[in-house]
N, CA, C and O atoms as a GROMACS GRO file, in nm:
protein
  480
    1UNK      N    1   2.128   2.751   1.453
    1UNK     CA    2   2.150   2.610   1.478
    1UNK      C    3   2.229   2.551   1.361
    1UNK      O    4   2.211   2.598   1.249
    2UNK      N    5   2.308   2.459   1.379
    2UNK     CA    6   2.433   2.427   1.264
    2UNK      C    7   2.406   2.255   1.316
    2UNK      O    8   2.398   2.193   1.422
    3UNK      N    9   2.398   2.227   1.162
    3UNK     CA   10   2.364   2.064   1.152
    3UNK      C   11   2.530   1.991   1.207
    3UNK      O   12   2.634   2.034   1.156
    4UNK      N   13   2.532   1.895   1.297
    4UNK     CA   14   2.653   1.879   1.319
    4UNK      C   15   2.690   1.769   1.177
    4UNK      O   16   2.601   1.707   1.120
    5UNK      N   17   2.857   1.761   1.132
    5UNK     CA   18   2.862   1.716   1.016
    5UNK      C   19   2.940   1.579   1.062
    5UNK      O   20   3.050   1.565   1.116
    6UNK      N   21   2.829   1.470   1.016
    6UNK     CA   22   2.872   1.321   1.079
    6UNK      C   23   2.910   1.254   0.964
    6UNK      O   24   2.922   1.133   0.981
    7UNK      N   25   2.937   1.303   0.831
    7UNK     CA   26   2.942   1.225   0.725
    7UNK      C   27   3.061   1.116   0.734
    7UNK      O   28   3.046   1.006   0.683
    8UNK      N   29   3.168   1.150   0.796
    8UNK     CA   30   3.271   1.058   0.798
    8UNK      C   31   3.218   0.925   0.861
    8UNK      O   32   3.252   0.814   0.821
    9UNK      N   33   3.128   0.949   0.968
    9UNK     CA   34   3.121   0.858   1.048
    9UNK      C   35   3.006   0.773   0.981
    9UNK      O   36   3.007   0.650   0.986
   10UNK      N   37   2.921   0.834   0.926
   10UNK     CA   38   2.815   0.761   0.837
   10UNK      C   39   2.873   0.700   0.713
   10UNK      O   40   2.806   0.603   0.676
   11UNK      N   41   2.958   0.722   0.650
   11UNK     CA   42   3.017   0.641   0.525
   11UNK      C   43   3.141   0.508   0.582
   11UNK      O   44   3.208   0.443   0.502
   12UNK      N   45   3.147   0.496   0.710
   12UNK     CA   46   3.259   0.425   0.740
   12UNK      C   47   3.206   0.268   0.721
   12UNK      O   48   3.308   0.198   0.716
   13UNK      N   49   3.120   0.210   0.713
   13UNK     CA   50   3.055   0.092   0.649
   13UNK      C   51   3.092   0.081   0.455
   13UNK      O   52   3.114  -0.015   0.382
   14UNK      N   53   3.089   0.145   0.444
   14UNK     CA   54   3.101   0.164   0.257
   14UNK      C   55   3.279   0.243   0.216
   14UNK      O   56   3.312   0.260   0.098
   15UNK      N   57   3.363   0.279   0.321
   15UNK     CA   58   3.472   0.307   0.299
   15UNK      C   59   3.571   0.209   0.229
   15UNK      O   60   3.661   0.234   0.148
   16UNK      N   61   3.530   0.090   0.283
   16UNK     CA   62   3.658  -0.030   0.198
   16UNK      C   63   3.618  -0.084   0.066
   16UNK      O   64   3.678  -0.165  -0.005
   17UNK      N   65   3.496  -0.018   0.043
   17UNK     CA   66   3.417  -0.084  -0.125
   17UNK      C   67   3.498  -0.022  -0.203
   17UNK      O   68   3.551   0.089  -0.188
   18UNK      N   69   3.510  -0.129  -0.321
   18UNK     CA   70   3.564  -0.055  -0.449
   18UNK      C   71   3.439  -0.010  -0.502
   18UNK      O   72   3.324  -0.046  -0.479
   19UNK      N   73   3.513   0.123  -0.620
   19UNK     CA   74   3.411   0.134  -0.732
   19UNK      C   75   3.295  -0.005  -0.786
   19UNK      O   76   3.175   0.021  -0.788
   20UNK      N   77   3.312  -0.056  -0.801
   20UNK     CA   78   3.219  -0.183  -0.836
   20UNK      C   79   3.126  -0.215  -0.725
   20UNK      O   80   3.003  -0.216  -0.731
   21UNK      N   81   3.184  -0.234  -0.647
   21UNK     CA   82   3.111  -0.275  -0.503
   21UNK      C   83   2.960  -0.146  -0.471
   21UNK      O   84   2.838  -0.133  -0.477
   22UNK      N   85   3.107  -0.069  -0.432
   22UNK     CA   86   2.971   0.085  -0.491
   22UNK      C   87   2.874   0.117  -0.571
   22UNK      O   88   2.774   0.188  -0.558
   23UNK      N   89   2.919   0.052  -0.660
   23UNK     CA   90   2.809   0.056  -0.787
   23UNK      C   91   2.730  -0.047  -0.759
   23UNK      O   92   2.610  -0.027  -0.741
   24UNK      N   93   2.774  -0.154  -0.754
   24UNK     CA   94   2.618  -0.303  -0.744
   24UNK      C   95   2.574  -0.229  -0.606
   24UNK      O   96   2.469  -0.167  -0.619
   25UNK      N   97   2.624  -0.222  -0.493
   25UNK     CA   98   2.519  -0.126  -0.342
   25UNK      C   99   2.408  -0.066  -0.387
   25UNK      O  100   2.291  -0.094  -0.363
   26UNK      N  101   2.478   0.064  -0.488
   26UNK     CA  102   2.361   0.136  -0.477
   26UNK      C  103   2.293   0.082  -0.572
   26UNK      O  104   2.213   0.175  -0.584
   27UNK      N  105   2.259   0.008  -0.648
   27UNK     CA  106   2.165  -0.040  -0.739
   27UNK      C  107   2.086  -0.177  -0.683
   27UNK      O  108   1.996  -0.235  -0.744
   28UNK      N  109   2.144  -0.217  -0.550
   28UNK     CA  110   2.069  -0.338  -0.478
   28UNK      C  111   1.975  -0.241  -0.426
   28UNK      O  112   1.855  -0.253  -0.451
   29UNK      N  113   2.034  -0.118  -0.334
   29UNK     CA  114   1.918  -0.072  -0.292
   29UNK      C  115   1.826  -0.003  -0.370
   29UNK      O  116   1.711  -0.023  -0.332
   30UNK      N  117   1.836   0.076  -0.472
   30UNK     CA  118   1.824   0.118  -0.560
   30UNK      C  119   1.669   0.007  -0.594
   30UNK      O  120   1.560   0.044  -0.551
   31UNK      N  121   1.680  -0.123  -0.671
   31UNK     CA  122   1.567  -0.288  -0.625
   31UNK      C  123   1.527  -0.224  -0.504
   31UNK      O  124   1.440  -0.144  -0.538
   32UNK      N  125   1.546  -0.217  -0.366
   32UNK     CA  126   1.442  -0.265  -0.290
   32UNK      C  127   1.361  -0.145  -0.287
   32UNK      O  128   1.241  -0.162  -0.265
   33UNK      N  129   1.412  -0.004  -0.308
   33UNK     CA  130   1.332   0.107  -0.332
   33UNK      C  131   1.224   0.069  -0.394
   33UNK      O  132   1.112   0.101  -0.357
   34UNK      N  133   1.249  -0.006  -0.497
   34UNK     CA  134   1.137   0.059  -0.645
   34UNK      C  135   1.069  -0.102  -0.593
   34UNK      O  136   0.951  -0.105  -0.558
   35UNK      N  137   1.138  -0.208  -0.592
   35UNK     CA  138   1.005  -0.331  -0.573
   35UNK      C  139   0.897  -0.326  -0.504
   35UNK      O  140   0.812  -0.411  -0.532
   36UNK      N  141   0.868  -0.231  -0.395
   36UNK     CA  142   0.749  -0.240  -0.355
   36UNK      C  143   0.663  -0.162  -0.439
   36UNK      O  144   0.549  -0.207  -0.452
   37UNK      N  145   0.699  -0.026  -0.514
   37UNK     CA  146   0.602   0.030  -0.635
   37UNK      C  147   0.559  -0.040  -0.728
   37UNK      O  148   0.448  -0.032  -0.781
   38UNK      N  149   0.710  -0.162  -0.772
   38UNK     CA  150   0.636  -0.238  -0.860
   38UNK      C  151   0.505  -0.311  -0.825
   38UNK      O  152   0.398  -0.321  -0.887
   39UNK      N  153   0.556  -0.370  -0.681
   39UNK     CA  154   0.437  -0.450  -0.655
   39UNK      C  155   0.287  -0.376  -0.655
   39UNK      O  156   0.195  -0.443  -0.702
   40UNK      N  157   0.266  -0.281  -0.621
   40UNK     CA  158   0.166  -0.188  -0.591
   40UNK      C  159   0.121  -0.184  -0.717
   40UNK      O  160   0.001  -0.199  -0.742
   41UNK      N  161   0.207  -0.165  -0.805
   41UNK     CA  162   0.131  -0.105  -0.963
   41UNK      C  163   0.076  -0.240  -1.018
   41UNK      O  164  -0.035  -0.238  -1.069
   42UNK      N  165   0.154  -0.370  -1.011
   42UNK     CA  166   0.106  -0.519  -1.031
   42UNK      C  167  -0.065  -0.519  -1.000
   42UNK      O  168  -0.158  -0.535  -1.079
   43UNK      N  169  -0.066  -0.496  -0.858
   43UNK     CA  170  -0.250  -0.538  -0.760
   43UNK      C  171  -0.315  -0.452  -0.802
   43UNK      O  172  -0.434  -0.479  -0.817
   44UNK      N  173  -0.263  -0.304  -0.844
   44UNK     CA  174  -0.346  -0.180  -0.856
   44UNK      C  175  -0.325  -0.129  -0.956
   44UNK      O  176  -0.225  -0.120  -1.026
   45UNK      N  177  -0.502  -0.067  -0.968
   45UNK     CA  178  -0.473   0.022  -1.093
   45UNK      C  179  -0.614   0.148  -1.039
   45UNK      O  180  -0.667   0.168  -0.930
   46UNK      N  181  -0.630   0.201  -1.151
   46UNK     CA  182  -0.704   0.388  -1.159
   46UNK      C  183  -0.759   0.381  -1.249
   46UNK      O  184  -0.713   0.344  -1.357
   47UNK      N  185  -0.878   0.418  -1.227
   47UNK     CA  186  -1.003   0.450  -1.339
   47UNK      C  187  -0.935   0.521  -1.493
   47UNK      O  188  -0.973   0.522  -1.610
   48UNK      N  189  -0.826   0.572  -1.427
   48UNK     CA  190  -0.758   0.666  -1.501
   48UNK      C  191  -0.660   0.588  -1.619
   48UNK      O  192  -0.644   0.610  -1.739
   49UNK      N  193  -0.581   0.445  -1.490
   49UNK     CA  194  -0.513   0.354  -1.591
   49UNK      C  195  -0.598   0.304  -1.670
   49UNK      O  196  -0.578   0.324  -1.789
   50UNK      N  197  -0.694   0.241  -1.639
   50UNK     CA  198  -0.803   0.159  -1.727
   50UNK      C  199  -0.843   0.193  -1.880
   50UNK      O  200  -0.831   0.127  -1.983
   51UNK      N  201  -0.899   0.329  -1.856
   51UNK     CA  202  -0.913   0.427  -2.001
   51UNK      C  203  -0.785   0.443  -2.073
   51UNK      O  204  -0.786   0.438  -2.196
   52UNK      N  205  -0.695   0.460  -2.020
   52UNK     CA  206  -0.596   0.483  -2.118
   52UNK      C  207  -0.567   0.319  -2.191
   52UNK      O  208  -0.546   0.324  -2.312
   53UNK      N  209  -0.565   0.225  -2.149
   53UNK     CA  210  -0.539   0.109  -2.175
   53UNK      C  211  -0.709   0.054  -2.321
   53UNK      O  212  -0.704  -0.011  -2.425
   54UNK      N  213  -0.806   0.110  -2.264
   54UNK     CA  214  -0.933   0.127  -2.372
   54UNK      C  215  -0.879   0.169  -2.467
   54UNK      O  216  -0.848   0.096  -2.562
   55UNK      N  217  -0.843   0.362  -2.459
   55UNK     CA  218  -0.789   0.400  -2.569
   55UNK      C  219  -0.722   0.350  -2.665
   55UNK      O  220  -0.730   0.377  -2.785
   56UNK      N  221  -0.610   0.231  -2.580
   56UNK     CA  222  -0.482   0.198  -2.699
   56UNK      C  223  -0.574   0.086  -2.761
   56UNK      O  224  -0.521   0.036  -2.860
   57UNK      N  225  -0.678   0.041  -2.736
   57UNK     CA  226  -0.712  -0.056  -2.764
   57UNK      C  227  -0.866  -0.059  -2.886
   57UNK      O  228  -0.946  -0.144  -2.926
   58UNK      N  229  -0.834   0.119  -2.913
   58UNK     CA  230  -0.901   0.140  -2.990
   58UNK      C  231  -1.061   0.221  -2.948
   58UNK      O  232  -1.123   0.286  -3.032
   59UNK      N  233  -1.097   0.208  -2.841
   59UNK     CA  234  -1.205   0.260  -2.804
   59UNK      C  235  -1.198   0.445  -2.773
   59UNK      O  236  -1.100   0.497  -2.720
   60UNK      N  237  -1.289   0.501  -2.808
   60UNK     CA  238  -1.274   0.642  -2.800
   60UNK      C  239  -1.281   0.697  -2.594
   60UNK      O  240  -1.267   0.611  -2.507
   61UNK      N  241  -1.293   0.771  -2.578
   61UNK     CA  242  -1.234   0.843  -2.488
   61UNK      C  243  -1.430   0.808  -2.398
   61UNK      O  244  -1.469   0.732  -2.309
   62UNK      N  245  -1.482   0.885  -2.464
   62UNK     CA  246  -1.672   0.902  -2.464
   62UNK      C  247  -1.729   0.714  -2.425
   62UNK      O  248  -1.815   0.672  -2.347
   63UNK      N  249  -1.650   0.653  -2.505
   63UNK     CA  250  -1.634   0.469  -2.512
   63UNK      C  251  -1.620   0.420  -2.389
   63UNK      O  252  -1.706   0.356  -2.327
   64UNK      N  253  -1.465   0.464  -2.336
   64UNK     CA  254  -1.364   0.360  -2.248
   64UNK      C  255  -1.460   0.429  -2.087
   64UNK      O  256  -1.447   0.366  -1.982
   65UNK      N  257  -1.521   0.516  -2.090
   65UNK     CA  258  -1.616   0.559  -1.995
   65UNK      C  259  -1.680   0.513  -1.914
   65UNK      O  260  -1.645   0.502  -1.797
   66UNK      N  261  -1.782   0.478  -1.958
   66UNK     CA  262  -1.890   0.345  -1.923
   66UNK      C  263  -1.860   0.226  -1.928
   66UNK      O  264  -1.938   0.139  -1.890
   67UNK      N  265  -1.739   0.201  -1.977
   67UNK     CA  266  -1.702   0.084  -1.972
   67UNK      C  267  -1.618   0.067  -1.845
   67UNK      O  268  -1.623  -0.041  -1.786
   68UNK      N  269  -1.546   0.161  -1.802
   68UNK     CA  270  -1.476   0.168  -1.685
   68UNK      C  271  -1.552   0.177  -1.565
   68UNK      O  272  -1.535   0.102  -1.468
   69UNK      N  273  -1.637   0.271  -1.571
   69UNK     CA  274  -1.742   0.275  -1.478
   69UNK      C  275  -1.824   0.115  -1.440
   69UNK      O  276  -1.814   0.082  -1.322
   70UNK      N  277  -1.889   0.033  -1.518
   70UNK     CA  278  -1.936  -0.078  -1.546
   70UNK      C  279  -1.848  -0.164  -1.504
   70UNK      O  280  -1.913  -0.261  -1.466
   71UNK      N  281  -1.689  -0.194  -1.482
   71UNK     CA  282  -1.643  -0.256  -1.411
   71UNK      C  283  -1.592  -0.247  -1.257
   71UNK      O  284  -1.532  -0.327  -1.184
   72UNK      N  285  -1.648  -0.094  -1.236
   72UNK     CA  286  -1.674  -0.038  -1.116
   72UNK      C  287  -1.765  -0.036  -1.042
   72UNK      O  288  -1.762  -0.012  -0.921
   73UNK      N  289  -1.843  -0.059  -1.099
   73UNK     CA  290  -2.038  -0.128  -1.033
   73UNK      C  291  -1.995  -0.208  -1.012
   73UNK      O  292  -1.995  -0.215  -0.890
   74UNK      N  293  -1.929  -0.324  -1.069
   74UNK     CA  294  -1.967  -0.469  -1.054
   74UNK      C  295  -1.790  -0.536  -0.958
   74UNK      O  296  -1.763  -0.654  -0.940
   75UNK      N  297  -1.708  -0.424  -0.918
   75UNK     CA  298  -1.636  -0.480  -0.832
   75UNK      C  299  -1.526  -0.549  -0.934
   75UNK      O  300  -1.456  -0.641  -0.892
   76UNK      N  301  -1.513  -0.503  -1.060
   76UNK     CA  302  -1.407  -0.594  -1.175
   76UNK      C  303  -1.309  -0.502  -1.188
   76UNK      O  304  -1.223  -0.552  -1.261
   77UNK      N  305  -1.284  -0.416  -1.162
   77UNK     CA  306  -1.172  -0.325  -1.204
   77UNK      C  307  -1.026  -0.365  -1.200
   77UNK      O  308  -0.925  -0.355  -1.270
   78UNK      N  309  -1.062  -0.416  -1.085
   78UNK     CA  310  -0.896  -0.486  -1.046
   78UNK      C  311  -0.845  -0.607  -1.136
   78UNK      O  312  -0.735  -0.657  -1.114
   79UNK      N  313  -0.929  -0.654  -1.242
   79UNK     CA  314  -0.919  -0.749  -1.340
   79UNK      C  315  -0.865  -0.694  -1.456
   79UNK      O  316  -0.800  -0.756  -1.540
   80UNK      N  317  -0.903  -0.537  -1.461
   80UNK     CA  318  -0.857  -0.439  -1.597
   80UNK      C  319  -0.957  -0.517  -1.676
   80UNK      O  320  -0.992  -0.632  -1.702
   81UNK      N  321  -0.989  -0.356  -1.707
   81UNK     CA  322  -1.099  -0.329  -1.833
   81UNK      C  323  -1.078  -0.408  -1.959
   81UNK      O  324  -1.151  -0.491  -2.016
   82UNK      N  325  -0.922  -0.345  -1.996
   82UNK     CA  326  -0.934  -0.449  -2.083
   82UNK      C  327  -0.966  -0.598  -2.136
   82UNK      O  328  -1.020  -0.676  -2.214
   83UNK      N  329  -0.878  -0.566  -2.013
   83UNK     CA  330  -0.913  -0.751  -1.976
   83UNK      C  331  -1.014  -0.787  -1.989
   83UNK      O  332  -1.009  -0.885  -2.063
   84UNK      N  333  -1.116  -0.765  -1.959
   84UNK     CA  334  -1.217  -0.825  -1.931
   84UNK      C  335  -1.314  -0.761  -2.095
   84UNK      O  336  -1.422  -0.812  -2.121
   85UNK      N  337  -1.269  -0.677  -2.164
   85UNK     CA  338  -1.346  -0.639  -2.289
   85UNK      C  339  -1.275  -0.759  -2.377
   85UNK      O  340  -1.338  -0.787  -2.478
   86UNK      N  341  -1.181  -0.817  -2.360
   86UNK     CA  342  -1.094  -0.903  -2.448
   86UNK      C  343  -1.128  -1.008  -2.394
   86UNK      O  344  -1.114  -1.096  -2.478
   87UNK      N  345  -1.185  -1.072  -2.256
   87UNK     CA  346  -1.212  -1.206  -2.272
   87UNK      C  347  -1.382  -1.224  -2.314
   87UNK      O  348  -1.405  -1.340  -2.350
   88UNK      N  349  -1.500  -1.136  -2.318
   88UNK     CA  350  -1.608  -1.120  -2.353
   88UNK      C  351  -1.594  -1.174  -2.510
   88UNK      O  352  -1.641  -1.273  -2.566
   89UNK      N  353  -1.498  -1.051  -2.562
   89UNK     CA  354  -1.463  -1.140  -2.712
   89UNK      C  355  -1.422  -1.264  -2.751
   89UNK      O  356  -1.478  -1.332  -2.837
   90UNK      N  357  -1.314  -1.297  -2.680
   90UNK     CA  358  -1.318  -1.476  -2.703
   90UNK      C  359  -1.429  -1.526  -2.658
   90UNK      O  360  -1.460  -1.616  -2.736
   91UNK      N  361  -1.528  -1.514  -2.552
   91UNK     CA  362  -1.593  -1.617  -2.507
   91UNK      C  363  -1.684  -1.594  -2.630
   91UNK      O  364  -1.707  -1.691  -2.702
   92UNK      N  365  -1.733  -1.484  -2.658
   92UNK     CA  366  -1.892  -1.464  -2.746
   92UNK      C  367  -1.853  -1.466  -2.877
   92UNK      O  368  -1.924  -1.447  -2.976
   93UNK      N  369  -1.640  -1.509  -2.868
   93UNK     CA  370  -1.658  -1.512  -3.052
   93UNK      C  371  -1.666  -1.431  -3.157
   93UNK      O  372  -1.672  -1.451  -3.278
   94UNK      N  373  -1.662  -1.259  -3.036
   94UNK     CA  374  -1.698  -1.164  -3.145
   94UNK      C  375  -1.544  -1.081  -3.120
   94UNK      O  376  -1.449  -1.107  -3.046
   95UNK      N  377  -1.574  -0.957  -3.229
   95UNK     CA  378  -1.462  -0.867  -3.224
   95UNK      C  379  -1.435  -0.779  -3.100
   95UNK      O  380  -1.520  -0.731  -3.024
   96UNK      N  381  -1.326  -0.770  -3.096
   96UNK     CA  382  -1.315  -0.675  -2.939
   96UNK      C  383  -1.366  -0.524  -2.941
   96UNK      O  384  -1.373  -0.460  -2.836
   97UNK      N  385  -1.394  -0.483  -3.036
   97UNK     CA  386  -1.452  -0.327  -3.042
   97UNK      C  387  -1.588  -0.360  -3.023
   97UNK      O  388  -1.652  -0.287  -2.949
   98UNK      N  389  -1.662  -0.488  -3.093
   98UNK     CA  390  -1.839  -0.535  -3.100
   98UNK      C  391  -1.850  -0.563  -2.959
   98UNK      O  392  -1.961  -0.535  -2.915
   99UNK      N  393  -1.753  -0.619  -2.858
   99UNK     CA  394  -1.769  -0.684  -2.749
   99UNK      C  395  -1.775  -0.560  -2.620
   99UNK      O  396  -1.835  -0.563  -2.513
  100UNK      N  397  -1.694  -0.463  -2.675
  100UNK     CA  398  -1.729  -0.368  -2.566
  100UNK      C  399  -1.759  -0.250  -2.592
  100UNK      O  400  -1.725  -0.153  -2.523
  101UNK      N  401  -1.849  -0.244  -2.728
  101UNK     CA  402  -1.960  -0.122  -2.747
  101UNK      C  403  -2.082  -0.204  -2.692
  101UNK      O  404  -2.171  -0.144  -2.632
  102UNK      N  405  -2.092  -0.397  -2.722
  102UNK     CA  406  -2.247  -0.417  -2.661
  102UNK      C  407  -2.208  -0.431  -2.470
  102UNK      O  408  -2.293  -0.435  -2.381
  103UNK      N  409  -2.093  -0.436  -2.455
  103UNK     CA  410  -2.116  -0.369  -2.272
  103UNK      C  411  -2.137  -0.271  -2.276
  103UNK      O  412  -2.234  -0.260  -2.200
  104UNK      N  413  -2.106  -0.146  -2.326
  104UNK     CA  414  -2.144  -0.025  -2.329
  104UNK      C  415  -2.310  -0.011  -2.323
  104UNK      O  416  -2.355   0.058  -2.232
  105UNK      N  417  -2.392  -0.068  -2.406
  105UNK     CA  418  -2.489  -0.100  -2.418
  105UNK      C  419  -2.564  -0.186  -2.308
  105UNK      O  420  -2.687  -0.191  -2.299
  106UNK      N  421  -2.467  -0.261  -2.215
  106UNK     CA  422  -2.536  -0.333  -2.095
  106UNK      C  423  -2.535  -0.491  -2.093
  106UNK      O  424  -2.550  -0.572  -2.001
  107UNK      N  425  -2.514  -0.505  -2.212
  107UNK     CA  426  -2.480  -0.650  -2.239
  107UNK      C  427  -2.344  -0.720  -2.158
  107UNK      O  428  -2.254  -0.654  -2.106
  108UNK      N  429  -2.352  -0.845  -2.162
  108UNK     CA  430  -2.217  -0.958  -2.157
  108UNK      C  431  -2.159  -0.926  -1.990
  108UNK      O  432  -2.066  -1.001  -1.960
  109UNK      N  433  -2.198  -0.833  -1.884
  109UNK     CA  434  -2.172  -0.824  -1.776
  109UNK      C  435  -2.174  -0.916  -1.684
  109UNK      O  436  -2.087  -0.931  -1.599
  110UNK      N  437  -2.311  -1.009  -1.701
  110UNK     CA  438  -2.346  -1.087  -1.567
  110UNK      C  439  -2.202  -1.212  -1.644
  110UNK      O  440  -2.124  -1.272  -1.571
  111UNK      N  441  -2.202  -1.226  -1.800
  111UNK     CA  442  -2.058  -1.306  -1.821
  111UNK      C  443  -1.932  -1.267  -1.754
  111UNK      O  444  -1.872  -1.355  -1.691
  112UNK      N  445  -1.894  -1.171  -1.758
  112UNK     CA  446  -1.741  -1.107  -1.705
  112UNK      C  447  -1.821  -1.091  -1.539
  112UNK      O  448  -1.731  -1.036  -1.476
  113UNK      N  449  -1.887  -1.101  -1.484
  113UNK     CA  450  -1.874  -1.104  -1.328
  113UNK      C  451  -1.822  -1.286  -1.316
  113UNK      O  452  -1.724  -1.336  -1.263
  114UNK      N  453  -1.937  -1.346  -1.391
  114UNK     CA  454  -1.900  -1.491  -1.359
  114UNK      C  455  -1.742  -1.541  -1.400
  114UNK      O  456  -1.673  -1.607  -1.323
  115UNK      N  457  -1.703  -1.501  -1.521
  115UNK     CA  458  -1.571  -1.481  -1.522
  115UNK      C  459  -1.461  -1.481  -1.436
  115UNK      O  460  -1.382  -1.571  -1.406
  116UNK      N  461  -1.473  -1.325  -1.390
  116UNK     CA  462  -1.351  -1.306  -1.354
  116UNK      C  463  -1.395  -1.326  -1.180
  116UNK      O  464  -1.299  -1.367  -1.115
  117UNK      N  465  -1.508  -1.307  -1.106
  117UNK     CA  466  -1.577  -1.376  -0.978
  117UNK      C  467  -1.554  -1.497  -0.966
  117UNK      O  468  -1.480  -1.541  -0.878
  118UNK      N  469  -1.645  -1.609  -1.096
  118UNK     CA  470  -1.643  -1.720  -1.062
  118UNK      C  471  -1.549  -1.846  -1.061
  118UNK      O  472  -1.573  -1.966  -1.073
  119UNK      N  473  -1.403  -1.757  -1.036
  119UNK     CA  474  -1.315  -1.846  -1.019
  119UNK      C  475  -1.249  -1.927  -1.152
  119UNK      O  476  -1.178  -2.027  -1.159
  120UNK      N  477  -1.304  -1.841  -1.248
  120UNK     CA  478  -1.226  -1.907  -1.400
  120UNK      C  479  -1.132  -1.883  -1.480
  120UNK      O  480  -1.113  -1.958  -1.576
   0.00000   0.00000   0.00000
């Protein structure tokens, strides 16, 4: 079986473009490819993104764990971990490593549900 070869007839829309023209085309479509990944990566994230984002933020590997998990009980993930270890610290005033070793510990949760739940 032999693919029949339609290329002439498929490039006849893009035949009168100049180089330039050609070039901004494929880079418009080029945008609409990738904007919906962006959008996806914007709403979403992975237990997997979360920890790595702990890590940079100073927490050990054994750390960013339970802490990820803990915003997975409680339906916060989609707020990012961090996030939510960094607003515990402003609210309670303390350091961001003190703020999410005492979640680690079980603390400041029912705060970050009301938080990032209660519409604030």
């Amino acid at each position: 079986m032999k693919r029949q070869d339609d290329f002439q007839t498929r490039r006849k829309h893009l035949e009168n473009l100049t180089d330039e023209e050609l070039y901004n085309r494929f880079w418009e479509l080029a945008e609409k490819i990738v904007d919906p990944l962006l959008e996806l990566a914007k709403k979403h994230t992975t237990p997997s993104i979360e920890r790595s984002v702990l890590l940079r933020m100073g927490f050990s590997s054994l750390e960013a764990k339970p802490l990820v998990e803990g915003a997975i009980d409680r339906g916060l993930i989609g707020k990012g971990v961090g996030h939510i270890v960094y607003r515990i610290s402003k609210e309670k005033n303390i350091p961001l490593r003190q703020a999410g070793l005492e979640m680690i510990e079980g603390k400041h949760w029912d705060d970050a549900v009301r938080i990032f739940k209660g519409g604030e």
